[in-house]
Structures are given as C-alpha cells and as structure tokens.
C-alpha positions in Angstrom: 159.2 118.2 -90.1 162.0 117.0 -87.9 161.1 116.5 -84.1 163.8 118.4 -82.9 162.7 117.7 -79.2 163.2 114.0 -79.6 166.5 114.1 -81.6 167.7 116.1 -78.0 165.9 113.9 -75.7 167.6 110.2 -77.6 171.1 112.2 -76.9 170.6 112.8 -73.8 168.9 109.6 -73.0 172.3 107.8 -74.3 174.2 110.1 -72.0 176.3 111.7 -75.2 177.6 114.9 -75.9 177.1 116.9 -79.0 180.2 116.3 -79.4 180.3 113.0 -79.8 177.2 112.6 -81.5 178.3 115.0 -84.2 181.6 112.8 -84.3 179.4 109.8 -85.1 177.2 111.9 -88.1 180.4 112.9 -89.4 179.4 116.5 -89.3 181.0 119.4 -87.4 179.5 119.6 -83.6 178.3 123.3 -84.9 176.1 121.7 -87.5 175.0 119.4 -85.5 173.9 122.2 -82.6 171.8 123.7 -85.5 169.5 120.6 -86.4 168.8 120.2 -82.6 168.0 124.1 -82.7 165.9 123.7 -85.9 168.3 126.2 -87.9 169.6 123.2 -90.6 167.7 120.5 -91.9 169.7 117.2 -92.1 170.6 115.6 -95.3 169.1 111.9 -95.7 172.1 110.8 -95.3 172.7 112.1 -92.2 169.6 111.2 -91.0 170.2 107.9 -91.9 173.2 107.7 -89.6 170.9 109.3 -86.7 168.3 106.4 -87.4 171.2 103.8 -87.2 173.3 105.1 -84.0 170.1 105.7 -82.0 168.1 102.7 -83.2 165.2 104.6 -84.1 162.9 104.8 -88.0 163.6 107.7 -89.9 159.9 107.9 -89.7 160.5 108.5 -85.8 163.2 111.0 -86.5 160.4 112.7 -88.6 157.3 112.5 -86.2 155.6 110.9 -88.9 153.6 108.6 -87.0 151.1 110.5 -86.5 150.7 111.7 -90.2 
C-alpha cells in the first residue's frame, strides 16, 4: 500500500506545489491530487519518477519497511 501521508509530507518538505510535482511525473496535476488522496494508484513508472525526484526507495514510497 502506498503511504499516502509521506508522498504529501516529501512535497511539502521540498516546498513544491502539486503543480509542479505533477509537471515533473509527467501526469496531469488532477491525477496527481488523486494518488495523494488515495483515489489512483500510481503506475511503476510513475513511481519510479517519485523515487528519483524526491530521493527516496520505492520501498519508502510503499511503507514497506516495516513488512
């Protein structure tokens, strides 16, 4: 399951907008408002992109650590 509180919390940490954020994923900042409200689930490859841009594991992304 994604942690959809820390996808939120490393955007607002870097001080981005959805906006922008959404302009980096290459999705439409709509899409993007639904994965932080749980409503989509993002691709791998989009959740590849979030891994790279906010220098976090997928794993992170995921809240698999604790699995």
């Amino acid at each position: 399951m994604i942690d959809l509180k820390y996808i939120k919390r490393l955007r607002l940490q870097h001080g981005w907008s959805k906006y922008y954020v959404s302009r980096k994923l290459e999705v439409h900042k709509d899409t993007f408002c639904r994965y932080e409200k749980g409503k989509l689930t993002p691709s791998l490859r989009v959740l590849m992109k979030m891994s790279l841009l906010y220098e976090v594991r997928i794993d992170q992304l995921l809240n698999w650590d604790d699995a």
